[in-house]
C-alpha positions as a printed NumPy array, in Angstrom:
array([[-107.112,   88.69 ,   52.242],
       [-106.934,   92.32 ,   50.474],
       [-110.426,   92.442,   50.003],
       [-111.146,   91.387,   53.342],
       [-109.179,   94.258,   54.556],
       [-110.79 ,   96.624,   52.146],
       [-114.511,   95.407,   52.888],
       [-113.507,   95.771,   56.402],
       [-111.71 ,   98.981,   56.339],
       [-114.906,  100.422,   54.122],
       [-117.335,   99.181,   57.351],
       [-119.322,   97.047,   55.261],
       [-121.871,   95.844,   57.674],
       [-122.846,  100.06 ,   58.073],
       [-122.784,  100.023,   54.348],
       [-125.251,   97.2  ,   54.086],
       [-127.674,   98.644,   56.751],
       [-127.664,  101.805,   55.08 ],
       [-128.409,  100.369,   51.506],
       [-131.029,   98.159,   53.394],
       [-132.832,  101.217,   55.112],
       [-133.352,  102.816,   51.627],
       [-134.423,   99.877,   49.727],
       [-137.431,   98.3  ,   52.694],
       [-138.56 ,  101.942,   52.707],
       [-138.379,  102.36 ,   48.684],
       [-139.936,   98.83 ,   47.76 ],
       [-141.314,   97.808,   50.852],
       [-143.316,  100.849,   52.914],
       [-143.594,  103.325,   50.425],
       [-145.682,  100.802,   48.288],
       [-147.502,   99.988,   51.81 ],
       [-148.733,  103.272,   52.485],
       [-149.124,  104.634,   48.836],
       [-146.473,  107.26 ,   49.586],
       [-145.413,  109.028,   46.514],
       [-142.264,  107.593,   45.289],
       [-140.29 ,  109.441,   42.497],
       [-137.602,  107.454,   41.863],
       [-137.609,  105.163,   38.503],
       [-135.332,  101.836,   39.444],
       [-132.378,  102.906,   37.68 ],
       [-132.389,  106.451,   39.289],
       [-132.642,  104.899,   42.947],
       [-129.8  ,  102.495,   41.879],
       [-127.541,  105.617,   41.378],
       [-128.965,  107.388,   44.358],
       [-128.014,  104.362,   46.345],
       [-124.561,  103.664,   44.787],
       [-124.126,  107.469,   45.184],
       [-124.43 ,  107.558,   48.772],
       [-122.811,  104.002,   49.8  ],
       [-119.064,  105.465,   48.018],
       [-119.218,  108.441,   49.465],
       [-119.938,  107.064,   53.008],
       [-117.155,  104.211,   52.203],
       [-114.74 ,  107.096,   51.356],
       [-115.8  ,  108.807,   54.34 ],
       [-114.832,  105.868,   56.297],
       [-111.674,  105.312,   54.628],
       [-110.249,  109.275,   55.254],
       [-111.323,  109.141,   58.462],
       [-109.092,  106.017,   59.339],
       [-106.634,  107.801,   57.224],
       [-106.323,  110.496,   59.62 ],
       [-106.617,  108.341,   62.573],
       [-103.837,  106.368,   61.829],
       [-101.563,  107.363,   65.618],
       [-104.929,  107.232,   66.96 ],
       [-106.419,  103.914,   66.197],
       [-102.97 ,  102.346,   66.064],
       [-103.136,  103.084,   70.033],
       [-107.313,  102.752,   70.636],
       [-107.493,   99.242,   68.888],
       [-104.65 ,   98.073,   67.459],
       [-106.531,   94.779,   66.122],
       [-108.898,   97.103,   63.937],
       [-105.507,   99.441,   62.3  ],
       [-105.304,   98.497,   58.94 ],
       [-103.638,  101.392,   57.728],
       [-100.788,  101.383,   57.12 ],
       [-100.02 ,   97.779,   58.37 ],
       [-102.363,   95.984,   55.641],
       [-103.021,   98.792,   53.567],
       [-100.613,  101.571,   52.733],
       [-102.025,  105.109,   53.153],
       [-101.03 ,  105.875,   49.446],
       [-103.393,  102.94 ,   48.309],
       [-106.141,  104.365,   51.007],
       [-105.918,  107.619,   49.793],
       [-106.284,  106.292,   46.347],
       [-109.256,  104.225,   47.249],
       [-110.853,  107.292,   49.124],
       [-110.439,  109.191,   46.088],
       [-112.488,  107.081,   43.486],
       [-114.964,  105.974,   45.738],
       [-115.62 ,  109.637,   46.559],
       [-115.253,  110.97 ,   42.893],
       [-117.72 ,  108.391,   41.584],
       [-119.882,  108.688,   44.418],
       [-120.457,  112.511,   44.015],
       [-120.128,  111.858,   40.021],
       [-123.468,  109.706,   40.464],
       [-125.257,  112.381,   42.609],
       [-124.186,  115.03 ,   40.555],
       [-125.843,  112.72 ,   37.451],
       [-128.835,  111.877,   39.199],
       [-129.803,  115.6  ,   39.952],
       [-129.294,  116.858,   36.47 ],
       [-131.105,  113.759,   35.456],
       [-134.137,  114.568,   38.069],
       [-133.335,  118.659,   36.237],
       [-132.977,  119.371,   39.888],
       [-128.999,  120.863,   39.36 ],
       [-128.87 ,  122.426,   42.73 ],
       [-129.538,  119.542,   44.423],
       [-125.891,  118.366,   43.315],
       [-124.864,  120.561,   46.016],
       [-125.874,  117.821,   48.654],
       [-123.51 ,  115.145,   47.076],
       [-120.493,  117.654,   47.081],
       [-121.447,  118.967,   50.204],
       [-121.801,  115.969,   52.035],
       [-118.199,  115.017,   50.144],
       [-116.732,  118.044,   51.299],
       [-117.801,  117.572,   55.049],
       [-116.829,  114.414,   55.665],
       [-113.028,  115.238,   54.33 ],
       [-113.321,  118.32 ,   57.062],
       [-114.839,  116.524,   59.732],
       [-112.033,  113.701,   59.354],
       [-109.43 ,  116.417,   59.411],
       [-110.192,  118.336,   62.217],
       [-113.501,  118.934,   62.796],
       [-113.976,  115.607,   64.857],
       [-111.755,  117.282,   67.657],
       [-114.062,  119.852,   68.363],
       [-116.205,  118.614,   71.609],
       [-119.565,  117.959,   70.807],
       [-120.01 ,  119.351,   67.326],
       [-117.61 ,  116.778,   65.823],
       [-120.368,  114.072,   67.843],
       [-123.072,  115.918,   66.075],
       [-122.041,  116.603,   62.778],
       [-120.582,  112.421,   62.257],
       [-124.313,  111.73 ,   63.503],
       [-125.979,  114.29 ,   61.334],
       [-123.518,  112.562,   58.373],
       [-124.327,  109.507,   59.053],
       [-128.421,  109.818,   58.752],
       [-127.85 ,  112.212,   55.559],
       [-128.348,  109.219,   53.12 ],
       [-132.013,  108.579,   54.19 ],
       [-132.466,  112.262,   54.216],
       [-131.025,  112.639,   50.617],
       [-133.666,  109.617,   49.728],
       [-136.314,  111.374,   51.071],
       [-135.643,  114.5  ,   49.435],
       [-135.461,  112.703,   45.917],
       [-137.504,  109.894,   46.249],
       [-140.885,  111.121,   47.603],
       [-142.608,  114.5  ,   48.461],
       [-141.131,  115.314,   51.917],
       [-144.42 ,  117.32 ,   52.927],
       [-147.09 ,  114.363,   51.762],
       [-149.011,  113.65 ,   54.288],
       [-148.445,  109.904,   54.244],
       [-147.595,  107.395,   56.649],
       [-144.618,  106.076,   54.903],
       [-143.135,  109.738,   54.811],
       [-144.098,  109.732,   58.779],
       [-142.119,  106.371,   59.496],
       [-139.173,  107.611,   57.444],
       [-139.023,  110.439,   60.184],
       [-139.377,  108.789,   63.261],
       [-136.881,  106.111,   61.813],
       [-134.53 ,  109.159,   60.564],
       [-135.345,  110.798,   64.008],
       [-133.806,  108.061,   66.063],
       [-130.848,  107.318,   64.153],
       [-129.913,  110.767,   64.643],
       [-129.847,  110.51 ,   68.347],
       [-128.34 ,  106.931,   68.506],
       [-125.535,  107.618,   66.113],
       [-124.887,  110.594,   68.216],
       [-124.947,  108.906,   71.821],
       [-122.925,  105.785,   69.723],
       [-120.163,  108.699,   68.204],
       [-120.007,  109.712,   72.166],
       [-119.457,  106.248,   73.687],
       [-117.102,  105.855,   71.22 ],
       [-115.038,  108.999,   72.738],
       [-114.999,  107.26 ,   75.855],
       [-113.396,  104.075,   74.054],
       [-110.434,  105.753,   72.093],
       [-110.157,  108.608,   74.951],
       [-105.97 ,  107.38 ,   75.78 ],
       [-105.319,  107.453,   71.988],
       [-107.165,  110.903,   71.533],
       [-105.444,  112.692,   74.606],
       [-101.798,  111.226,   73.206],
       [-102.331,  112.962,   69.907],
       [-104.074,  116.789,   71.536],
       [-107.774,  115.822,   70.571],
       [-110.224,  117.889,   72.653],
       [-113.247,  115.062,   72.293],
       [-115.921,  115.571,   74.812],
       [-114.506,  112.778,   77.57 ],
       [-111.282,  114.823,   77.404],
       [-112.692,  117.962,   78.147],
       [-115.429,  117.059,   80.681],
       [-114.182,  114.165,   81.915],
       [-115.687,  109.881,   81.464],
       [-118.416,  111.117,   84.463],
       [-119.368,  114.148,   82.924],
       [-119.724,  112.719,   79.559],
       [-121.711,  109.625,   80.778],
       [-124.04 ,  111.906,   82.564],
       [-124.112,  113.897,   79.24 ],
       [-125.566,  111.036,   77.229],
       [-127.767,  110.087,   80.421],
       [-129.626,  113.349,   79.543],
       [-129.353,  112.709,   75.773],
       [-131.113,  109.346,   76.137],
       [-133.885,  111.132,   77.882],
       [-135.158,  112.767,   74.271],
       [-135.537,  109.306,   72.353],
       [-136.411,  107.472,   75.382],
       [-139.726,  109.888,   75.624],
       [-140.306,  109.834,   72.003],
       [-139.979,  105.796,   72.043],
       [-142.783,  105.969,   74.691],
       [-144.776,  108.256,   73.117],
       [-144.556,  106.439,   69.687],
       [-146.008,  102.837,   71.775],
       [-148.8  ,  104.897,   73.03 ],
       [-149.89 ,  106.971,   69.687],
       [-148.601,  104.493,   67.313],
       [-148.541,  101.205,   68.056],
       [-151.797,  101.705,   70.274],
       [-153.902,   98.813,   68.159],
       [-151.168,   96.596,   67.17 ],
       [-150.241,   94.428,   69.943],
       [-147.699,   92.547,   68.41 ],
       [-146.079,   95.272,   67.4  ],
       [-145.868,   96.842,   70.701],
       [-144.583,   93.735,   72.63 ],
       [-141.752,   93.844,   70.129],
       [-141.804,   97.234,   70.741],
       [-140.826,   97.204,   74.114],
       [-138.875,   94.055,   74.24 ],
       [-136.479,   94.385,   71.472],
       [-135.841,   98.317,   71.833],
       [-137.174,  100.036,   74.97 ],
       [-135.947,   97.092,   77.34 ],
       [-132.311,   97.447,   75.655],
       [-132.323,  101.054,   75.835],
       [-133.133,  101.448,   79.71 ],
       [-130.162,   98.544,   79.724],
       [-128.206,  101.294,   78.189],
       [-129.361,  103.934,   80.397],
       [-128.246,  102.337,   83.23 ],
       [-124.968,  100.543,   81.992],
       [-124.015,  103.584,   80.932],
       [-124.048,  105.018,   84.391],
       [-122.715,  101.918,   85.502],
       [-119.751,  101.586,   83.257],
       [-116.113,  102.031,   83.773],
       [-114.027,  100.125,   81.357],
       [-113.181,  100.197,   77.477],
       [-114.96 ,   96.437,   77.205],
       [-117.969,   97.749,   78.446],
       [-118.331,  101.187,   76.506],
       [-117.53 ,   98.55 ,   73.217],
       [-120.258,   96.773,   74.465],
       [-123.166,   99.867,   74.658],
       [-122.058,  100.988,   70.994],
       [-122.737,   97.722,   69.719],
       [-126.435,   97.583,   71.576],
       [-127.292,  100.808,   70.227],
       [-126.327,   99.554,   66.824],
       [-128.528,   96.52 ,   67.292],
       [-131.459,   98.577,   68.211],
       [-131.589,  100.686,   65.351],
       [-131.531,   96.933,   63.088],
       [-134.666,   95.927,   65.41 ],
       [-136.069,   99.485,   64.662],
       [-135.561,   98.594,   61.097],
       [-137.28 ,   95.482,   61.718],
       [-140.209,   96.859,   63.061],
       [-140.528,   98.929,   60.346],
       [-140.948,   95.78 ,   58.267],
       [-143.769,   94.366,   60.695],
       [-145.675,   97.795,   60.577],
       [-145.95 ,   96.924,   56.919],
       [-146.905,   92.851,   57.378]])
């Protein structure tokens, strides 16, 4: 039952899609494309564990610090301190993180790249602040959790392969990098929306709260305009002699995004907002998926 609680508390299904995005483009596109991969096995192994503790810690402080907040938002999900005391959360926080940055910080003297380290302690640092207070800043709490978020498969890109290379592998990591930014940030925005009672109880100034739910839906309407374009744009330059690719193309992601488009307009209550965080989720897993087919 404990680790239950823990695996769920760390969000292990975001742990496993981030481990999964770095190893299919490490063993699986990189090889593809004969992109320039750096990494020996072992050194990708830390690279990996280094960036899944730190994001587990990350998860764990910031559910430390939402305690009154999640306890109202969804008290089903509040397992601190009701399973798990905040002592034993901090505790947890604090060795995941230490060995987390203590495995970057190894890996970039290893690489004799030193300053490098910088991004592991950064990144560390940052997602302590963000949890603290930075998250109730409107907007640039959105766009800093997003930026956070996609900051593993940056850091693998930095250290695994040579980020100029003109290489198709490199160019996929982008455009997969590209739109996880933007759904992560439209997902950290819904979300908002979801906990906005719990945030306005305890003085957060989240973007719903300041603007208003019809403001902020027709905020991400105008968001989803950028990757929307790009998704089209990547069908027609892209995908333009594969025509399996683009039926799955526009079935499994472009189809579910204009769904989200206009539910989002549509939308009124917590279920559905749940709902459209959980699509945009799924659509980034089918854009990892086509990944895999571009490489068949």
């Amino acid at each position: 039952m404990v680790v239950k609680v823990f695996f769920n508390l760390i969000r292990w299904q975001n742990l496993c899609m981030l481990a999964l995005s770095q190893i299919l483009f490490k063993y699986r596109v990189f090889p593809y494309f004969n992109t320039t991969s750096l990494l020996s096995t072992f050194e990708f192994t830390l690279l990996l564990a280094s960036t899944i503790f730190i994001a587990a810690g990350g998860y764990i402080i910031n559910d430390v610090f939402d305690v009154k907040c999640d306890m109202m938002n969804k008290p089903h999900k509040s397992y601190i301190p009701s399973k798990i005391s905040i002592k034993r959360a901090k505790l947890s926080y604090g060795l995941l993180t230490f060995f987390g940055v203590l495995f970057g910080v190894f890996l970039s003297f290893k690489r004799e790249l030193p300053l490098y380290a910088i991004l592991f302690i950064g990144i560390a640092i940052l997602l302590f602040f963000y949890s603290s207070f930075l998250k109730k800043t409107p907007f640039l709490g959105n766009f800093i959790v997003a930026l956070l978020v996609t900051s593993s498969l940056l850091i693998f890109a930095i250290f695994d392969t040579i980020i100029v290379e003109d290489s198709k592998g490199v160019y996929y990591l982008y455009v997969f990098l590209f739109f996880s930014f933007f759904f992560n940030l439209l997902r950290e925005i819904i979300k908002d929306i979801q906990d906005l009672n719990g945030d306005y109880n305890v003085g957060m100034k989240t973007l719903p709260i300041i603007l208003g739910i019809e403001r902020t839906k027709k905020t991400i309407l105008v968001i989803s305009l950028i990757p929307l374009y790009f998704s089209i744009q990547f069908v027609i330059d892209d995908l333009k002699n594969d025509i399996y690719s683009r039926v799955y193309f526009a079935i499994f992601i472009i189809i579910p995004f204009l769904y989200f488009i206009y539910e989002t307009y549509n939308s009124t209550k917590t279920k559905q907002f749940e709902m459209l965080s959980a699509l945009l989720k799924w659509i980034l897993i089918f854009g990892l998926v086509l990944i895999f087919m571009l490489t068949k």
